[in-house]
NULOMI-59483 format. One record per residue (C-alpha): residue in one letter; x, y, z. Coordinates in steps of 0.1 Angstrom, whole numbers. Example, Ala and Ser with C-alpha at 12.3 -4.5 7.8 and 13.67 -1.06 7.14 Angstrom:
<gutors>
['a'; [123; -45; 78]],
['s'; [137; -11; 71]],
</gutors>
This chain:
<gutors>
['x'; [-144; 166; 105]],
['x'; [-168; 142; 125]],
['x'; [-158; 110; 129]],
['x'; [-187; 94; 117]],
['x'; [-178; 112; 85]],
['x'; [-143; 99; 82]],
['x'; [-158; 66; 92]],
['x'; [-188; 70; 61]],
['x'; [-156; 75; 34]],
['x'; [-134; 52; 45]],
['x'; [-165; 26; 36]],
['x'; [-171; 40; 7]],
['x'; [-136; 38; -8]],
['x'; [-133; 6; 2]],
['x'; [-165; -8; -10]],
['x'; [-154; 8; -40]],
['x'; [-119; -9; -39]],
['x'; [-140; -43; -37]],
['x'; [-162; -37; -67]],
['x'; [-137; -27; -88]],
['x'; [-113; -60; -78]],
['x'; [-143; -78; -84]],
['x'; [-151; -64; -120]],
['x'; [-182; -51; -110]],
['x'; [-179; -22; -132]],
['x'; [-213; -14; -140]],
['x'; [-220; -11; -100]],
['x'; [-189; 8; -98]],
['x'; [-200; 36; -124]],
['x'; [-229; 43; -104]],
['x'; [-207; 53; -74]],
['x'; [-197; 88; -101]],
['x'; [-217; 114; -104]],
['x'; [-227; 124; -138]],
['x'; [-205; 153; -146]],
['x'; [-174; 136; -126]],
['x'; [-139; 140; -140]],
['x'; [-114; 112; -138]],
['x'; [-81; 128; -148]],
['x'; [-46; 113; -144]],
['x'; [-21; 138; -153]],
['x'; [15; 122; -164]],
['x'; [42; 126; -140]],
['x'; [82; 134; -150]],
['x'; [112; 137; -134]],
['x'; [126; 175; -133]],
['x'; [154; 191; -120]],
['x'; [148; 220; -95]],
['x'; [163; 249; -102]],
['x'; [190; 247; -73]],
['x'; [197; 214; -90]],
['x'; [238; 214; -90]],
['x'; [236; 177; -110]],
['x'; [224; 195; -140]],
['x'; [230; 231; -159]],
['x'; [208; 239; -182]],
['x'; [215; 276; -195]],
['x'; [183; 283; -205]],
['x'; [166; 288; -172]],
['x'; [131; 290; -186]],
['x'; [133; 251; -191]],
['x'; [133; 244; -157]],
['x'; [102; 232; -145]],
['x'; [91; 230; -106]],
['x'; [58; 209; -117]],
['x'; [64; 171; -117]],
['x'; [31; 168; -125]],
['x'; [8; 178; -160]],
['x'; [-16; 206; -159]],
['x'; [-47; 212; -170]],
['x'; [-52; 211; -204]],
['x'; [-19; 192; -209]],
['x'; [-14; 155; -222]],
['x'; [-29; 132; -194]],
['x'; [-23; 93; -193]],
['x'; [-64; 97; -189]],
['x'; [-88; 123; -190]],
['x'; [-122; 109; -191]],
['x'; [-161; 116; -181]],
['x'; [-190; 94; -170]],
['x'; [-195; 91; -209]],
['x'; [-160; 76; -221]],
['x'; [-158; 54; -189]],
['x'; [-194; 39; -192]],
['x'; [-181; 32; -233]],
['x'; [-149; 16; -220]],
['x'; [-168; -4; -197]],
['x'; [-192; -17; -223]],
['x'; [-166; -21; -245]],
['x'; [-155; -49; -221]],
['x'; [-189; -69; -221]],
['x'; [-184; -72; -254]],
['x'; [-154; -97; -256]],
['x'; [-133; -74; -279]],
['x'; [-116; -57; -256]],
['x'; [-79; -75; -262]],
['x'; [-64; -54; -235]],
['x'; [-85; -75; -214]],
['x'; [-86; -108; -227]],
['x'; [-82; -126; -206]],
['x'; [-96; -102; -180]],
['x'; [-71; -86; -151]],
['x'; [-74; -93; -117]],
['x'; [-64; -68; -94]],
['x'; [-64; -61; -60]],
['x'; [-64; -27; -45]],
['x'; [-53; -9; -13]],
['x'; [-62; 19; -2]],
['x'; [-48; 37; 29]],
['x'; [-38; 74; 42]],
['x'; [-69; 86; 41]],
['x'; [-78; 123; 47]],
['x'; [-110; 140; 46]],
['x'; [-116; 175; 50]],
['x'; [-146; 200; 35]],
['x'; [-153; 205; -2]],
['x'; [-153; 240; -20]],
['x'; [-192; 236; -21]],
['x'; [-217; 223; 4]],
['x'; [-223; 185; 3]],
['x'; [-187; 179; -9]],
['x'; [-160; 162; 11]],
['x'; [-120; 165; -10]],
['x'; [-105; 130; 4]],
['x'; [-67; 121; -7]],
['x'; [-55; 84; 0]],
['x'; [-27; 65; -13]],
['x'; [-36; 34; -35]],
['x'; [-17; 3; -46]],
['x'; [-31; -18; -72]],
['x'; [-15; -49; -79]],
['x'; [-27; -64; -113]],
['x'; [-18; -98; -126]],
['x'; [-32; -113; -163]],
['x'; [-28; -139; -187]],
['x'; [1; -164; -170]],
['x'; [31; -142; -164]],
['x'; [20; -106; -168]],
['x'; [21; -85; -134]],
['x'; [21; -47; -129]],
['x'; [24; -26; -98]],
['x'; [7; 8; -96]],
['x'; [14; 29; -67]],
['x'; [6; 62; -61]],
['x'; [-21; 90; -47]],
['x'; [-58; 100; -56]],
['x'; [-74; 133; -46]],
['x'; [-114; 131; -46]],
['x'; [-142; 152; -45]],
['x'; [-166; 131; -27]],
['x'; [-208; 150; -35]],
['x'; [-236; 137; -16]],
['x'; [-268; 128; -42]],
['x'; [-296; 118; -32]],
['x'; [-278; 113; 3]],
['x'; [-253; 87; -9]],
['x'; [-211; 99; -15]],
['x'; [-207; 99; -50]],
['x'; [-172; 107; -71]],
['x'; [-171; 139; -86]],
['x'; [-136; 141; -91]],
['x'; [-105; 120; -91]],
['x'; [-75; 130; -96]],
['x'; [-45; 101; -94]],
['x'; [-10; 104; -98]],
['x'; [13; 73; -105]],
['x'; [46; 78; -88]],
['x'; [58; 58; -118]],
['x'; [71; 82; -145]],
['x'; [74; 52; -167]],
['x'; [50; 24; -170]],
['x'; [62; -8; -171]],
['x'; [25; -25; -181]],
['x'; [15; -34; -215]],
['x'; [-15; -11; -214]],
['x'; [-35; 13; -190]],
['x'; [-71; -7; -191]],
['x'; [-75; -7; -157]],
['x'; [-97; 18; -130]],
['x'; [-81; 34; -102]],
</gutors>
């Protein structure tokens, strides 16, 4: 991958990082393609199958995936569609999830870029920590990975895809209102 490449994501993301910290949300909606998927699958502990902590005699219970598959229950599965509602649903002031409104900050590092499946598309995994604080005591932590398919339209990067996975596989925070 060019370096000028890398360079043009790692922009992106963080640009995107800033809008979204600075609840420009409408701004941030036209960074995603129209038909993008944001998906984050639930995560749970499991015991491998060598696992000598645990004996379970049914051995088809056992499951290697820590992570939900397609099709399974996600903590969000959304399109363009249902984020654009969500983000309305903010501006108008009954949104109690957010009222007051979060602030957060994100970080994004670890950032790898390599070639898409198709032509114009980049897959990019980072690691993110968002730190959110609300109201006068709440505070939440989410840590965790994202996995991107970056298209180019109309010669800007746009999100196709993201894929995000907590490494929390219980959430401590009150609600889930929040963009990654």
């Amino acid at each position: 991958m060019r370096d000028e490449t890398i360079r043009e994501v790692e922009q992106f993301l963080y640009r995107e990082a800033r809008m979204l910290d600075n609840r420009q949300f409408h701004e941030w909606l036209e960074l995603l393609t129209d038909d993008v998927r944001y998906w984050m699958p639930i995560r749970s502990n499991r015991y491998p199958v060598n696992s000598k902590a645990i004996s379970i005699l049914d051995g088809s219970r056992y499951e290697d995936a820590e992570v939900s598959s397609e099709g399974d229950l996600a903590f969000m599965d959304e399109d363009k569609d249902s984020l654009t509602r969500r983000i309305d649903r903010l501006d108008t002031g009954m949104a109690w999830a957010e009222d007051p409104p979060s602030r957060t900050r994100h970080i994004i590092t670890n950032i790898e870029v390599e070639a898409g499946d198709s032509e114009g598309e980049l897959r990019v995994y980072s690691n993110f920590f968002m730190y959110r604080t609300r109201a006068e005591t709440e505070q939440d932590f989410y840590i965790g990975s994202r996995e991107d398919v970056l298209r180019r339209v109309g010669g800007q990067l746009r999100v196709a895809s993201r894929k995000i996975v907590l490494d929390q596989t219980v959430l401590l925070a009150k609600n889930l209102s929040n963009f990654f």
